[in-house]
C-alpha positions as CSV (number, residue, x, y, z in Angstrom):
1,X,83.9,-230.7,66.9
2,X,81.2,-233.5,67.3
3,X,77.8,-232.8,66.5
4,X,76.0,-233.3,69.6
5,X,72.1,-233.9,69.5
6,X,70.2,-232.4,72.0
7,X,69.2,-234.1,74.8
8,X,66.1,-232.9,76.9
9,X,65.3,-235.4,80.1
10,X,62.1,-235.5,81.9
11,X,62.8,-236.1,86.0
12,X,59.3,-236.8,87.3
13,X,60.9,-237.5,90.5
14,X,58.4,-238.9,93.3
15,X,55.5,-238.1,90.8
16,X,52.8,-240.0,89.2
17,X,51.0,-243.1,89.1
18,X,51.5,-246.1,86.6
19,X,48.0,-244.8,85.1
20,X,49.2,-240.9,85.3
21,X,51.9,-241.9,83.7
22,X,50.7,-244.0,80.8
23,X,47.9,-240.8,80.3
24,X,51.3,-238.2,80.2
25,X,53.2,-240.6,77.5
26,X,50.2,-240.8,75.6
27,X,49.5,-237.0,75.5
28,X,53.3,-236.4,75.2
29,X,54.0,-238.6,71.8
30,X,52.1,-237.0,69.1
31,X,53.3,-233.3,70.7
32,X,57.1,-234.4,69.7
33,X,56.5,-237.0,66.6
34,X,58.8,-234.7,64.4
35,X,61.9,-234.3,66.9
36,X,65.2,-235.6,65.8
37,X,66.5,-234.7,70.0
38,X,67.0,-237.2,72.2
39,X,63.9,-237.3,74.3
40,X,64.2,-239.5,77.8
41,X,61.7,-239.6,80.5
42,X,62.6,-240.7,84.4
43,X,59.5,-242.3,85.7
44,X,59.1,-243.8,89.5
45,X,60.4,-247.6,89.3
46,X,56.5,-248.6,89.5
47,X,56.3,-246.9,86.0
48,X,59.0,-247.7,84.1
49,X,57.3,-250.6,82.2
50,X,53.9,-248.5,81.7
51,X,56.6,-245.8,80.0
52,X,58.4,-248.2,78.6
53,X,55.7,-250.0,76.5
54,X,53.7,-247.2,75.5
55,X,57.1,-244.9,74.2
56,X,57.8,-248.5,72.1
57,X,58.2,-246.8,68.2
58,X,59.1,-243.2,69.3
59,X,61.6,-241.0,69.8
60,X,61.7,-241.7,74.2
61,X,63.9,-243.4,75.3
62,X,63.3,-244.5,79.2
63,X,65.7,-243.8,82.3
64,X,65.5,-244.7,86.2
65,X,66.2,-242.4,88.6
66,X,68.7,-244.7,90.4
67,X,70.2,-247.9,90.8
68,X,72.7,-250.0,93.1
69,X,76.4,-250.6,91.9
70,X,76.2,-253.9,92.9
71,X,74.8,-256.7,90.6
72,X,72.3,-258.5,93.4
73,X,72.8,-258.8,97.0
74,X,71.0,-258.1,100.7
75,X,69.8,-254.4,99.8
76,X,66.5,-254.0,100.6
77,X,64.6,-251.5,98.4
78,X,67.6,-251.0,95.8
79,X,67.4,-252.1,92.1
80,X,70.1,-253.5,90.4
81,X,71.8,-252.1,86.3
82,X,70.6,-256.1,85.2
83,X,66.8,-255.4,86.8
84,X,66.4,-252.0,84.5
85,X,67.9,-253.6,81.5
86,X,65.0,-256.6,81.3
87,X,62.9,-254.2,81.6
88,X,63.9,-252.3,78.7
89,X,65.2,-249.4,80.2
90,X,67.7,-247.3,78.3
91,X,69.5,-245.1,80.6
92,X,69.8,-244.2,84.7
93,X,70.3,-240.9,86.4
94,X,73.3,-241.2,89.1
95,X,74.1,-238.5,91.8
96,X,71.2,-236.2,91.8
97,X,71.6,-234.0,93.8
98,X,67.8,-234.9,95.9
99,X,70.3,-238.5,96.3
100,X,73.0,-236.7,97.2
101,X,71.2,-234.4,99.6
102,X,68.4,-236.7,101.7
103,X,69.9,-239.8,101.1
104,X,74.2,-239.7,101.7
105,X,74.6,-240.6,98.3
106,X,78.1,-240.4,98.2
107,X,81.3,-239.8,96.0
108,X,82.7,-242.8,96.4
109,X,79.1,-244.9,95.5
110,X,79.3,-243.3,92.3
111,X,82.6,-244.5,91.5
112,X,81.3,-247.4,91.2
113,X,77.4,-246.6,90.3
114,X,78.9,-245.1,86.8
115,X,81.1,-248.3,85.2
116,X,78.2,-250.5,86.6
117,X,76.0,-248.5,84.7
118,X,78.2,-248.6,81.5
119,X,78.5,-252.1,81.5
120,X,75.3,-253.2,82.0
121,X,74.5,-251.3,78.8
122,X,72.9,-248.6,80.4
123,X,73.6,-244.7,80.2
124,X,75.2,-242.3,83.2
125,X,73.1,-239.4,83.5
126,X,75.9,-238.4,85.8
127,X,74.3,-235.0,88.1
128,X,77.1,-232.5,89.4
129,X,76.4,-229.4,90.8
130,X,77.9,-227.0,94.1
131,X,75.7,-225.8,96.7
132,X,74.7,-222.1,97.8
133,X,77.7,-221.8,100.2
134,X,80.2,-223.1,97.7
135,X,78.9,-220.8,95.3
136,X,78.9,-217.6,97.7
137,X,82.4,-218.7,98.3
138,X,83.4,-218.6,94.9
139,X,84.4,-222.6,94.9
140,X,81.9,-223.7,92.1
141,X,85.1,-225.0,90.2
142,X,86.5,-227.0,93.1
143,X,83.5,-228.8,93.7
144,X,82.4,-229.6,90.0
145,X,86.3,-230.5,89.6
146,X,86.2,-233.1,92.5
147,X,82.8,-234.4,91.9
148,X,83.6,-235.0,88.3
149,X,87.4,-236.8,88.9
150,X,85.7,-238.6,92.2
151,X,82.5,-240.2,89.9
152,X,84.5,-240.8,86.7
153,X,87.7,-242.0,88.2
154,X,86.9,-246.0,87.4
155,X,85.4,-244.7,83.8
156,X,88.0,-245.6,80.6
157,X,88.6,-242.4,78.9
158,X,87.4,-243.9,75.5
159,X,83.7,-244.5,77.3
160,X,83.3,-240.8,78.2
161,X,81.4,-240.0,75.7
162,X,79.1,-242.2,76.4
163,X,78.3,-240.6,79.8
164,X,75.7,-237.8,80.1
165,X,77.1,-235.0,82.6
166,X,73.8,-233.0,84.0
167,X,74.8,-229.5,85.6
168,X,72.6,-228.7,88.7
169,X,73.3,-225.4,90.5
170,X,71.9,-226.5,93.8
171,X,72.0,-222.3,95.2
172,X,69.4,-221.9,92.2
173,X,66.8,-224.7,93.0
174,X,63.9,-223.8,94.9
175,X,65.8,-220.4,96.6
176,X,64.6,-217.9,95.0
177,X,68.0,-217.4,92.8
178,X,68.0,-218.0,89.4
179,X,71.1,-219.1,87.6
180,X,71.4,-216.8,84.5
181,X,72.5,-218.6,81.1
182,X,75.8,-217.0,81.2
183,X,76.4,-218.7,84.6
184,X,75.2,-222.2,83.5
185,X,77.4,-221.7,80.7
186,X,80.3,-220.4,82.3
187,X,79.9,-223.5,84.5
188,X,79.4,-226.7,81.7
189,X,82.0,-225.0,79.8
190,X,84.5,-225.6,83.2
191,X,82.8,-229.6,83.2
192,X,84.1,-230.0,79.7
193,X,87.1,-228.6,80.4
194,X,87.6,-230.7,83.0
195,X,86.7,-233.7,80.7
196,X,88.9,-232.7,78.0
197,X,92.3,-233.6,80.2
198,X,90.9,-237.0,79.6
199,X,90.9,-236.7,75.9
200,X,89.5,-235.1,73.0
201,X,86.9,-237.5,73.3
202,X,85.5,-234.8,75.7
203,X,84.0,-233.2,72.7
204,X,81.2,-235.3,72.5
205,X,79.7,-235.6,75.7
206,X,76.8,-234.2,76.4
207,X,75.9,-231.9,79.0
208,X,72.8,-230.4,80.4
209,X,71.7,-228.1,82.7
210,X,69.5,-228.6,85.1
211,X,67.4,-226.3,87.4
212,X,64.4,-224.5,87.1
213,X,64.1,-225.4,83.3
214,X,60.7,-224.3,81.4
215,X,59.8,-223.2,78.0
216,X,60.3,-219.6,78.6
217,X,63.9,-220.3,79.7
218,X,65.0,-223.2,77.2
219,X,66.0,-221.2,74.4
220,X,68.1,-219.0,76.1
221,X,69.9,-221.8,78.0
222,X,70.2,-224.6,75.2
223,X,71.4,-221.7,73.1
224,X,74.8,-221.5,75.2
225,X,77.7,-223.5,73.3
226,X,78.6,-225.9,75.8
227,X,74.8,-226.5,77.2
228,X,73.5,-229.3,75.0
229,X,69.9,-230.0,76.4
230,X,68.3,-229.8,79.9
231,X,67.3,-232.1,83.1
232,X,63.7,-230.9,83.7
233,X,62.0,-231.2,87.1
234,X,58.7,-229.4,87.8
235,X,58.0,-228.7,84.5
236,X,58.2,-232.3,83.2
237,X,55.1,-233.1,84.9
238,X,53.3,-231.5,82.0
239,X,53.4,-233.3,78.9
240,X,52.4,-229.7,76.9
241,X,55.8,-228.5,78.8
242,X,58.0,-230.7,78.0
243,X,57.1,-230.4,74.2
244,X,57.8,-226.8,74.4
245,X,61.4,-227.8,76.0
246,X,61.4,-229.9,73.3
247,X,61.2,-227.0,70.6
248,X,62.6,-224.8,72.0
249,X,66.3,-226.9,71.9
């Protein structure tokens, strides 16, 4: 089996300034100057740059938080795979559930969102994840399974290791209802599954959970086989939080 380092990703979501953001990078790098783990942080567009040139030398890497399938076009407020890419970005997260949710981001956008991403040069953080309803009704499986042969449909099977799958149990986020690690587990262990019937290429993908993620929890979570790192949300607004994230994986 593939060794698969761990991958720990900071979703500041709607949050920060350019000059918020260059004060969290700089508390953030000397907090994780010994990691060998894939550290990536998801600024606002505004910020990207500010992230970008002040993480220059260290272990983060930078992601956006979306982008348009299409190369350039009449789409106002959308930026394009070639946009992030001068800008030295590294990697784009596609499908959050937030997208998914407020803003019809839909199956069928991915299909497309994904191999743009890839060829561009840039890396899927590809979000799956059922909702409370789905859960209660005991179709977790169904969903992850069509999400995951929906978005991945236009992806060659040799590339799939080269897309990161993030987990988000949408029942668990901001409900009250934690997901427990068995259950994330039980779930990212169905994703790969589910990846495997493309090949054994499968092995190497890496897959994170996401939802409600915080240094007291990491350990426990990043400790499951098939959970290898975590898509952090409230808590990556704290650069002493995400450096205990960071050690704990």
């Amino acid at each position: 089996m593939p060794e698969r380092t761990p991958y720990i990703a900071a979703n500041w979501k709607m949050h920060k300034t350019v000059a918020e953001a260059a004060a969290f990078v700089d508390a953030l790098l000397p907090r994780i100057a010994a990691t060998q783990h894939d550290i990536v942080i998801c600024p606002p567009y505004l910020a990207l740059s500010e992230v970008v040139e002040r993480s220059r030398g260290s272990a983060v890497r930078v992601a956006a938080q979306n982008m348009h399938e299409e190369p350039l076009g009449a789409f106002t407020g959308e930026i394009s795979a070639a946009m992030l890419v001068e800008a030295d970005v590294e990697a784009v997260i596609l499908g959050h559930s937030e997208r998914r949710q407020y803003f019809n981001e839909t199956d069928e956008a991915l299909a497309r969102k994904v191999p743009a991403a890839l060829a561009a040069g840039l890396e899927p953080i590809l979000c799956v994840g059922e909702g409370e309803e789905a859960r209660d009704a005991e179709q977790t499986e169904d969903v992850l399974e069509r999400q995951l042969q929906a978005d991945l449909a236009e992806v060659e099977s040799g590339r799939l290791a080269e897309v990161v799958v993030a987990y988000e149990p949408i029942w668990a986020i901001g409900t009250g209802r934690t997901a427990t690690p068995e259950q994330a587990q039980e779930a990212c262990a169905f994703i790969r599954d589910v990846l495997r019937e493309r090949g054994a290429v499968a092995d190497a993908v890496r897959i994170l959970y996401g939802g409600s993620v915080k240094p007291a929890n990491a350990a426990e979570l990043m400790a499951q086989p098939d959970i290898d790192g975590a898509l952090v949300g409230g808590a990556s607004l704290d650069p002493e939080e995400v450096a205990a994230i960071v050690e704990a994986a």
